[in-house]
C-alpha positions in Angstrom: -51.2 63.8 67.7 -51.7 61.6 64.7 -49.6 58.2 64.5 -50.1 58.6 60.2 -47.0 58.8 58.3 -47.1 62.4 56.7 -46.8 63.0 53.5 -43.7 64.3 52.3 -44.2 67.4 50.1 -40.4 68.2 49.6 -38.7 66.1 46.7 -35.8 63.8 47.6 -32.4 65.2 45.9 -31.2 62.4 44.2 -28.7 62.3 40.8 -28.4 60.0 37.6 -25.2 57.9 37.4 -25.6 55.9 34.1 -24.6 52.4 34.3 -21.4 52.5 32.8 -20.4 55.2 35.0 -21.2 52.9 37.8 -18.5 50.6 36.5 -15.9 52.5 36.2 -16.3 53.6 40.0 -16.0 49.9 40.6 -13.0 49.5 38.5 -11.5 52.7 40.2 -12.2 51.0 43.7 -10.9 47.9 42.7 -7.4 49.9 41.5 -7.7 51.4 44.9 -7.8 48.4 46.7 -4.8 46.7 44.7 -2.5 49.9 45.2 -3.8 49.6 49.0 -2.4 46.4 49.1 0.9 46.1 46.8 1.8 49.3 49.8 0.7 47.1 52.7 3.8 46.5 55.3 4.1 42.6 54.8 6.2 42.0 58.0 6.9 44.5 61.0 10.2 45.6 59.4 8.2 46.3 56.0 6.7 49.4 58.8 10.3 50.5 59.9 10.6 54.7 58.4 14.0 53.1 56.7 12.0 50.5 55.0 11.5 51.4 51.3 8.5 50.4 49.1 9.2 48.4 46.1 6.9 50.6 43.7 8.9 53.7 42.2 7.8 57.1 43.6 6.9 58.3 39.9 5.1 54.8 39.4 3.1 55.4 42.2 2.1 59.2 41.7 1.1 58.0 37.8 -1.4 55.4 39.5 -2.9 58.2 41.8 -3.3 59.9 38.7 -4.8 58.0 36.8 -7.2 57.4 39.5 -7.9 60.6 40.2 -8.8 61.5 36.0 -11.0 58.6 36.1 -12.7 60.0 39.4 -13.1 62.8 37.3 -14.6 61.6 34.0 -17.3 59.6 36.2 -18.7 62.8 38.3 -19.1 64.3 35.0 -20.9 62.2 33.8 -23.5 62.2 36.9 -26.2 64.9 36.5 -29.7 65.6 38.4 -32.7 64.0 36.9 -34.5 67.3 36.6 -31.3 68.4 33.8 -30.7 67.0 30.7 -27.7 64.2 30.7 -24.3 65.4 29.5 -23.0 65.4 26.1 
């Protein structure tokens, strides 16, 4: 048994994120982590089921959103190398 590396004959599957693309994933993490904490229990009675968050239910769901159409435009935006990149 040889202790040569083979050679690998199948391709590795990887995609093309252009750089702005890559950006806006960092932006969307960011929003992510600020929404992660402004919801954070800041004291043990902040974790009680009668506490109530301080961000409005419809505030909150337009955040997610937003998030979420953001999410969206990115992975269009991501295409294989072997197709041509979208339009």
């Amino acid at each position: 048994m040889s202790k040569e590396p083979r050679s690998l004959t199948v391709r590795a599957r990887e995609y093309r994120l252009p750089e702005e693309v890559h950006l806006e994933l960092q932006q969307t993490r960011d929003r992510l982590r600020l929404l992660a904490c402004l919801t954070a229990p800041r004291s043990p009675q902040d974790d009680l089921p009668i506490a109530e968050l301080s961000l409005a239910p419809a505030a909150l769901a337009q955040c997610f959103q937003e998030l979420a159409d953001r999410l969206d435009s990115s992975l269009r935006e991501v295409y294989w190398p072997d197709s041509p990149p979208p339009n």
